[in-house]
C-alpha positions in Angstrom: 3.9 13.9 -19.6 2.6 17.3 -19.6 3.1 20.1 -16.8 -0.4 21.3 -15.7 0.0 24.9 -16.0 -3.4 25.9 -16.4 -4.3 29.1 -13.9 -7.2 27.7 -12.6 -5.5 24.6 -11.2 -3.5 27.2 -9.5 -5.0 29.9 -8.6 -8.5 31.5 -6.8 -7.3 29.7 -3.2 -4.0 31.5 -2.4 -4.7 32.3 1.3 -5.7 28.7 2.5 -3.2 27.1 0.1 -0.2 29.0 1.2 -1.3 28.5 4.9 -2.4 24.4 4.5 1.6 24.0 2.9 2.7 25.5 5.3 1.0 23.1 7.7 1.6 20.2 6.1 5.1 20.6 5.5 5.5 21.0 8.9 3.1 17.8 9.2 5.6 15.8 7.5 8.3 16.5 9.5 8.2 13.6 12.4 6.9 10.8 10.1 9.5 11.3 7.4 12.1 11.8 10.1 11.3 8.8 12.7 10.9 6.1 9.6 13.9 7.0 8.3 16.1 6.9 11.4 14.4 3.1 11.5 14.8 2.2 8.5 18.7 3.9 8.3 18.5 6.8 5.9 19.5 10.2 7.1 16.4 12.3 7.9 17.8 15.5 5.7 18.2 13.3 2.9 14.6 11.7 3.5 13.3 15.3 3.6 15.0 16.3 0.9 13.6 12.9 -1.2 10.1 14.2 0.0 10.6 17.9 -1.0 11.3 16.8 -5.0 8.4 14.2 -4.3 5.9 16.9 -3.7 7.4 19.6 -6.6 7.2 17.0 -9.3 3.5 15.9 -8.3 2.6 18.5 -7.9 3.3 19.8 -11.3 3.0 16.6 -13.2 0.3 14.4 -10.8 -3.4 14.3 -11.4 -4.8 14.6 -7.9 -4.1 18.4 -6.8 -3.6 19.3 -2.6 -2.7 15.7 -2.6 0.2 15.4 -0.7 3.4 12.4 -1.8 6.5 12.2 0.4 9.0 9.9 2.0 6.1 7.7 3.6 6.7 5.5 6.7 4.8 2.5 4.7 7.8 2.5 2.2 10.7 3.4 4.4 9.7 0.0 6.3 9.6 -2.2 2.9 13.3 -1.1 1.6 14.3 -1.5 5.9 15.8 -4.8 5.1 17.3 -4.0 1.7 19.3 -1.2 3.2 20.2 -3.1 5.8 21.5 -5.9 4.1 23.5 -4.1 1.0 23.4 -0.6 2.0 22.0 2.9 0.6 23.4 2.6 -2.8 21.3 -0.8 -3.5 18.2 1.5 -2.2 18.9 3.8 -4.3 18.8 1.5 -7.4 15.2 0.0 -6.2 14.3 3.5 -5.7 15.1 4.4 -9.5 13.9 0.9 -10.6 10.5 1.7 -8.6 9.8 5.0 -10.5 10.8 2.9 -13.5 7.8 0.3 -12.8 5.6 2.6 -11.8 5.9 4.3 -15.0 5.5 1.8 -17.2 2.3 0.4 -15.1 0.6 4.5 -15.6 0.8 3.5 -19.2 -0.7 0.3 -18.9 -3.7 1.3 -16.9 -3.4 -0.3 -13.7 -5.3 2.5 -12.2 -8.2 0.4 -13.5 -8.2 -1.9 -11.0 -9.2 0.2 -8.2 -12.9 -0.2 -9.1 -12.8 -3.8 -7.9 -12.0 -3.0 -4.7 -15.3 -3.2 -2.8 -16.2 -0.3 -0.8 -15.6 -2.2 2.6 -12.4 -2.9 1.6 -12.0 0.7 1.2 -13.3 1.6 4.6 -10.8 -1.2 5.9 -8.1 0.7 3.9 -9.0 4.0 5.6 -9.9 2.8 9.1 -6.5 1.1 9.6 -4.6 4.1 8.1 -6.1 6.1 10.7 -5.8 3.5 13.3 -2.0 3.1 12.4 -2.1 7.4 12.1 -3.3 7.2 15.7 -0.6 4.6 17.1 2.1 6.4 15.6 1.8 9.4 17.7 1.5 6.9 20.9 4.4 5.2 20.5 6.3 8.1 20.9 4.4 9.3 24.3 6.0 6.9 26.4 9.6 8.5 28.6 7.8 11.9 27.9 7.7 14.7 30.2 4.5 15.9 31.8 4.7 19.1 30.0 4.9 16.9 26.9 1.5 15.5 27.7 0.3 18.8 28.5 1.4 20.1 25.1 -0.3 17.4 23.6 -3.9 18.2 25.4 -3.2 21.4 24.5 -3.1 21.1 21.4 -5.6 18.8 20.5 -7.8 20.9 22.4 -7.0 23.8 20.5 -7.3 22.2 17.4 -10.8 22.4 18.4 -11.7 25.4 20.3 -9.7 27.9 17.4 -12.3 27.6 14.5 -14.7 28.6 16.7 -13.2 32.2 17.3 -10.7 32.5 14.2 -11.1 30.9 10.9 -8.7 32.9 8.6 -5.8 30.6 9.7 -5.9 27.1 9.6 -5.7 26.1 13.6 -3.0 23.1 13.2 -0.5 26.6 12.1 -1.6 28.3 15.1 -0.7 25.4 17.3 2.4 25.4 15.5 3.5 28.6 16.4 2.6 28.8 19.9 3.6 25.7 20.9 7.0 26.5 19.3 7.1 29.8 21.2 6.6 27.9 24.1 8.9 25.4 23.9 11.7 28.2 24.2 10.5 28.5 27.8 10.6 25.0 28.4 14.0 24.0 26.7 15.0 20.9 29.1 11.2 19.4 29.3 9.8 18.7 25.7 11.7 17.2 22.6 11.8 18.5 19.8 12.1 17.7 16.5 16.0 17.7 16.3 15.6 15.0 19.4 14.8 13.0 16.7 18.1 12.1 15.3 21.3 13.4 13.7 20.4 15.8 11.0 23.4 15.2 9.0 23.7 18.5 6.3 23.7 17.3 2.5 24.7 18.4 -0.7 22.5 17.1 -3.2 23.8 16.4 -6.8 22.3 14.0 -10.0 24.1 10.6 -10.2 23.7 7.0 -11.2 24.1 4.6 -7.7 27.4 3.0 -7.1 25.9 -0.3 -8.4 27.2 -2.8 -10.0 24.7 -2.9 -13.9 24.4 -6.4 -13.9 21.1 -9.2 -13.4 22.8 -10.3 -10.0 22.1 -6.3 -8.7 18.7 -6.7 -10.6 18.1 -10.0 -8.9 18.7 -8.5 -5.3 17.1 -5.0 -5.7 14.2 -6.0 -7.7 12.0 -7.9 -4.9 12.2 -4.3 -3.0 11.5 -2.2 -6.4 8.3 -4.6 -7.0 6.7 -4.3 -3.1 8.0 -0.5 -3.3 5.9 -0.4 -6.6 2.8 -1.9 -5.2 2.6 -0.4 -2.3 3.5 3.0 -3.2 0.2 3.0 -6.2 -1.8 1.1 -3.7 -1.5 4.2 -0.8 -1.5 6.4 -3.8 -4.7 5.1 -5.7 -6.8 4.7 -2.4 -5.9 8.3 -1.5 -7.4 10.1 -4.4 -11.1 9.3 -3.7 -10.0 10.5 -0.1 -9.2 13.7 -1.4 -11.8 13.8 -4.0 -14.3 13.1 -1.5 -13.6 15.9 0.8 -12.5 18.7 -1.9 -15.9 17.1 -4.1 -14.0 17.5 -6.8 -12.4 14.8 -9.3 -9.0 13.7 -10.4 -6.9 11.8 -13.3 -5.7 8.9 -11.4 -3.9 7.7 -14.3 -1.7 11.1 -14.6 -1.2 10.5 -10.7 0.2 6.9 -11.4 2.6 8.4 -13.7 3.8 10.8 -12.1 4.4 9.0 -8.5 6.9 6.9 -10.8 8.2 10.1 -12.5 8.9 11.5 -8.6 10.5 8.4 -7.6 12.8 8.3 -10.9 14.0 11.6 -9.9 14.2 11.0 -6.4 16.3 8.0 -6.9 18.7 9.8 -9.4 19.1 12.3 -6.2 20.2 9.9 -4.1 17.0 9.5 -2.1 14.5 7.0 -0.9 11.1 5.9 -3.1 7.9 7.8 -1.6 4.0 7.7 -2.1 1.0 9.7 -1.2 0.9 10.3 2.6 -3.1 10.6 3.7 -3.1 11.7 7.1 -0.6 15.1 5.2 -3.3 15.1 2.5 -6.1 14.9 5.1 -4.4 17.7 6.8 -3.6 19.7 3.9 -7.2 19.8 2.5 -8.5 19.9 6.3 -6.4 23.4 6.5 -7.7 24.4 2.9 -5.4 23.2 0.3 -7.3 23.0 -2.7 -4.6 23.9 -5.7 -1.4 22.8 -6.9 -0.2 25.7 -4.9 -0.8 24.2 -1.2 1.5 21.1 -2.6 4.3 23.4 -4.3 4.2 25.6 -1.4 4.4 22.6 0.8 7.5 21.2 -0.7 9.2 24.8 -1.2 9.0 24.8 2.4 11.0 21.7 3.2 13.9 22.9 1.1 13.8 26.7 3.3 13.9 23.9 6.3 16.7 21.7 5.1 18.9 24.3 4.1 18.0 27.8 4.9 15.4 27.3 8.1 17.4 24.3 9.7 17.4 25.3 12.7 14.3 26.8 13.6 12.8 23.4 12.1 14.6 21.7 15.0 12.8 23.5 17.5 9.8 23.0 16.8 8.2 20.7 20.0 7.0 17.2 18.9 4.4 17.1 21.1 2.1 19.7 19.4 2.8 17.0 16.1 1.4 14.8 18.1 -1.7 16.3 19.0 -2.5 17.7 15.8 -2.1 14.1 13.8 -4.1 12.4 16.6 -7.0 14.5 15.6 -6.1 13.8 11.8 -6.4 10.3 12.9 -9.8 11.3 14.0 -10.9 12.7 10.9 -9.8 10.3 8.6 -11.6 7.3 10.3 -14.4 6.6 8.3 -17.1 7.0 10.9 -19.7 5.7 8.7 -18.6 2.6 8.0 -19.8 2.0 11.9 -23.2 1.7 10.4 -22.5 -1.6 8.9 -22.4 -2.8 12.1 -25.7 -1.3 13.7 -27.5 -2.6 10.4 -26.1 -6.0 11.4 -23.9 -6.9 8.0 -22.4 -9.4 9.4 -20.3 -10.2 5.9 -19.4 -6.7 5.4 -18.9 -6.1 8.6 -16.2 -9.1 9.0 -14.6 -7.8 5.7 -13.8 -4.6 6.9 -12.8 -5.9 10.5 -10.5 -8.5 8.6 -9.0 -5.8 6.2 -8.0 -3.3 9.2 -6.7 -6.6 11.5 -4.5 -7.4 9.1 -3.5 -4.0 8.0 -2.5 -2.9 11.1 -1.0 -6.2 12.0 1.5 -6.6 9.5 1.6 -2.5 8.9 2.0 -3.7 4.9 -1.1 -2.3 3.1 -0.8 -4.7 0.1 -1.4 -7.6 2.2 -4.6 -6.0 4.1 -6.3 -4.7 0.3 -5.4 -8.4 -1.0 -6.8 -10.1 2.0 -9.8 -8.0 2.2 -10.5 -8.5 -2.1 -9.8 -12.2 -1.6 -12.4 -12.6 1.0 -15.3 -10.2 -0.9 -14.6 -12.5 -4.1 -15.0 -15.4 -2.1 -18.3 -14.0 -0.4 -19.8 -13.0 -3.8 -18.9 -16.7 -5.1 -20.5 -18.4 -2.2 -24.1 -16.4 -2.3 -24.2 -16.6 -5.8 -23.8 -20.1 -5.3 -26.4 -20.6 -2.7 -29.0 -18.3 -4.8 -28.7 -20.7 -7.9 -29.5 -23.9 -5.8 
């Protein structure tokens, strides 16, 4: 796998792509942190898994400004594995992930993303932001009113700022005032170290204490496989995201291989299996990231955080998170797929309600693409039938 070292993948943004990693390494933080508390991984250890996930796509991947890290989706699939046989066993399904993931880049499974019908996709992205959306509620309730005043604030700012500056990207100047802010109001907001016990780490390369035998294959590989699926599944329907708004293009076969590449390291590190996040990616191109260098700069970020910036990282209010992913949420609904609807589809229309239902529902993208593929196959079937009589 070659490193893509070509200047003009990395160069002619710097401005926006320094200031759109910054943003979305910052983006990162109360995802990463809150699914790994539930699913019981330290949160440095889940940042530092995403920090090697972003450096290794984004020197290997195919789908530059694209952003990979220790997603939510994942952390809730290897939940019960971790609970059941512990961090070690994770980290073997991590490593066997990258493993699969590998050797289905080679085989082309990036392929099969043209048979997923465009209502599917708008399913796909209309639950994510749905799910994007409900995510930062969650976390309102036993909140302070300045809390919700922070989080006004900030969406409202998130809106009034490009109107008078547009050198910086407004989600980093929310950043920093709300974080100035929050030193006045110490006792009334939460922060980002409220989040759980950031427990320091000393990262080294090593195999898991596991036994090598079929009976660990037998118990980790279930895990490995859903990891597998639903890590290229997030991954795969991300890229035309991104390639949509950047209207550019992207190797999607390079990006498969290297999401298994990141995990194999990842896992050899000790840390957890990750994908492509989209409301970070959304975020990242929304603030300008365009290069390899918003990604790299992203990543090289979360390592100044974990072990150089720790604690002003902790500081930073969770609030103005909030607010600024509940307008990502906003701008990664597909707001045009409302027009299947006012044109009366009713199939379509039904598709795409079914795909989000069931995405949101059971939180598992696999099951919502499958569902929603199943039920345009069976469509196409039935009025192909009904045209031949």
């Amino acid at each position: 796998m070659l490193f893509h070292l070509k200047k003009e993948e990395w160069l002619g943004n710097e401005r926006s792509d320094l200031f759109a990693g910054l943003v979305s390494s910052v983006a990162i933080l109360p995802e990463v942190i809150g699914f790994a508390i539930i699913a019981g991984v330290n949160p440095i250890s889940a940042l530092f898994a995403s920090a090697l996930l972003l450096l290794v796509t984004t020197f290997t991947g195919g789908r530059p400004a694209m952003v990979s890290a220790a997603a939510g989706s994942m952390a809730l699939v290897m939940a019960a594995l971790i609970q059941s046989h512990g961090l070690e066993y994770m980290v073997a399904a991590t490593i066997l992930t990258g493993g699969l993931q590998l050797l289905f880049g080679y085989l082309g499974i990036h392929k099969l993303i043209r048979y997923i019908p465009q209502t599917v996709m708008f399913g796909f992205v209309n639950a994510l932001a749905i799910l994007i959306f409900l995510a930062q509620v969650q976390q309102l309730p036993n909140q302070t009113i300045w809390s919700y005043l922070m989080v006004v604030s900030s969406i409202a700012l998130i809106y009034l700022i490009p109107k008078f500056i547009t050198v910086v990207p407004p989600a980093l100047i929310v950043i920093l005032i709300m974080t100035l802010l929050s030193f006045f109001f110490k006792d009334h907001l939460q922060t980002v170290g409220n989040l759980g016990e950031m427990q320091t780490i000393t990262p080294k390369m090593m195999l898991p204490n596991v036994p090598f035998s079929f009976e660990t294959l037998r118990i980790i590989f279930p895990t490995a496989f859903a990891l597998t699926i639903v890590g290229l599944i997030e991954s795969l329907l991300t890229i035309p995201i991104v390639d949509r708004m950047t209207n550019s293009t992207s190797d999607s076969q390079r990006e498969v291989k290297a999401q298994g590449l990141a995990n194999l390291v990842t896992g050899l590190f000790g840390g957890q299996a990750g994908c492509a996040m989209i409301g970070q990616a959304v975020i990242n191109v929304k603030s300008g990231g365009r290069k390899r260098l918003s990604t790299l700069v992203s990543g090289l970020t979360l390592l100044l955080f974990i072990f150089v910036l720790k604690d002003l990282m902790l500081v930073i209010p969770t609030a103005a998170l909030i607010g600024i992913m509940m307008t990502v949420a906003v701008a990664t609904f597909e707001w045009d797929s409302l027009r299947l609807f006012r044109s009366f589809e009713l199939i379509e229309s039904t598709i795409m309600l079914l795909t989000v239902a069931s995405i949101v529902y059971t939180r598992n993208l696999a099951v919502g693409i499958l569902l929603g593929v199943a039920l345009s196959g069976l469509a196409y079937f039935f009025f192909k039938k009904e045209r031949n009589k």
